[in-house]
C-alpha positions in Angstrom: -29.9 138.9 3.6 -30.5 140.5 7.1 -29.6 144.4 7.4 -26.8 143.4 10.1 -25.1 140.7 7.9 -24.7 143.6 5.1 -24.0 146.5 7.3 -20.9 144.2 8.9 -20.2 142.4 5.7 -19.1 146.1 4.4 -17.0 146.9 6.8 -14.1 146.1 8.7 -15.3 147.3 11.6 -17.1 145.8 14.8 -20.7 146.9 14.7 -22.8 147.3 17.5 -26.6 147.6 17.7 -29.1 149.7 19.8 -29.8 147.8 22.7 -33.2 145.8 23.0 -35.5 144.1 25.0 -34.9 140.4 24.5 -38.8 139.1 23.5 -37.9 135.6 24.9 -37.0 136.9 28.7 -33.2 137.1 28.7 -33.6 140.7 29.9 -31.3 143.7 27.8 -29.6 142.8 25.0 -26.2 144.7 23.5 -25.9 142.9 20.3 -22.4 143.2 18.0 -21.6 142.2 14.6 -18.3 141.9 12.3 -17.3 140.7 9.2 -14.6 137.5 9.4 -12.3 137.6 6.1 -9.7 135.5 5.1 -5.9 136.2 4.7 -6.5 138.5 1.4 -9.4 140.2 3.0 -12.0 138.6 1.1 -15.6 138.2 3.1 -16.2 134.7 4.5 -18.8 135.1 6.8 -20.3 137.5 9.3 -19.9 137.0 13.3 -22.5 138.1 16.1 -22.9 138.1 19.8 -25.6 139.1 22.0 -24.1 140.8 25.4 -27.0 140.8 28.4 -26.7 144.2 29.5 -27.0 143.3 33.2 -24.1 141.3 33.0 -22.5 144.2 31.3 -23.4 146.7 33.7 -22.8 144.5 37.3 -19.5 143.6 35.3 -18.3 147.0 34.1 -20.5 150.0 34.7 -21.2 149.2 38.7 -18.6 150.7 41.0 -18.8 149.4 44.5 -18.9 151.7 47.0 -18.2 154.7 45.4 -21.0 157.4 45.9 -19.1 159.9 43.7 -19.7 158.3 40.5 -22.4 159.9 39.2 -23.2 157.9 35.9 -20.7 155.9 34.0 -20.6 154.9 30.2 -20.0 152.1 28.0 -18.2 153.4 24.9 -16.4 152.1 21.8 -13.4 152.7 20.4 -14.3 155.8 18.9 -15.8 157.1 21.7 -19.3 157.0 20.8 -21.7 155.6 23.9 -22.9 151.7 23.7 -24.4 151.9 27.3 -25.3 154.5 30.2 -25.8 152.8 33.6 -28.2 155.9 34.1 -30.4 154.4 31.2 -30.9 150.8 32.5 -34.0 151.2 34.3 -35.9 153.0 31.2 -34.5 150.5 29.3 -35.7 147.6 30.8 -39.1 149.4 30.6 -38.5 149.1 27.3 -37.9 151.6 25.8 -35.1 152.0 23.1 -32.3 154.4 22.8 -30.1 155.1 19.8 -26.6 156.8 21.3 -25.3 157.0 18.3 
């Protein structure tokens, strides 16, 4: 059994992964787990998407137009950072960052 199936199979929560550099060319990947249970809560599967980061940051994280913003921030909902527009070009470099 894979390491994300059993880290979202024990919990109820969405998981999400560092992001990575997609080895067959579909640029940044944001990947997300979470565990699908049935009406008494028992585990019937796990669920996963990938989420291309570029579509995620011309999407979400771009802001038109506005030379103020400074940086801006993908977070989840408990307000720990998925994403940092400031951190695309290192990523697609490569290399790997674990926000954590």
């Amino acid at each position: 059994m894979r390491a994300w199936y059993r880290a979202a199979a024990g919990d109820a929560a969405r998981r999400w992964g560092s992001p990575y550099l997609d080895a067959q060319g579909q640029g940044l990947i944001l990947p997300a787990v979470q565990a699908i249970r049935d009406g008494s809560g028992s585990l019937v599967g796990v669920a996963g998407i990938d989420y291309r980061i570029d579509d995620l940051v011309d999407a979400l994280l771009l802001i038109p137009g506005e030379p103020r913003v400074v940086d801006a921030y993908l977070i989840d909902e408990e307000g720990r950072i998925l994403l940092r527009h400031s951190d695309r070009e290192a990523l697609l470099r490569g290399e790997r960052f674990h926000y954590g």
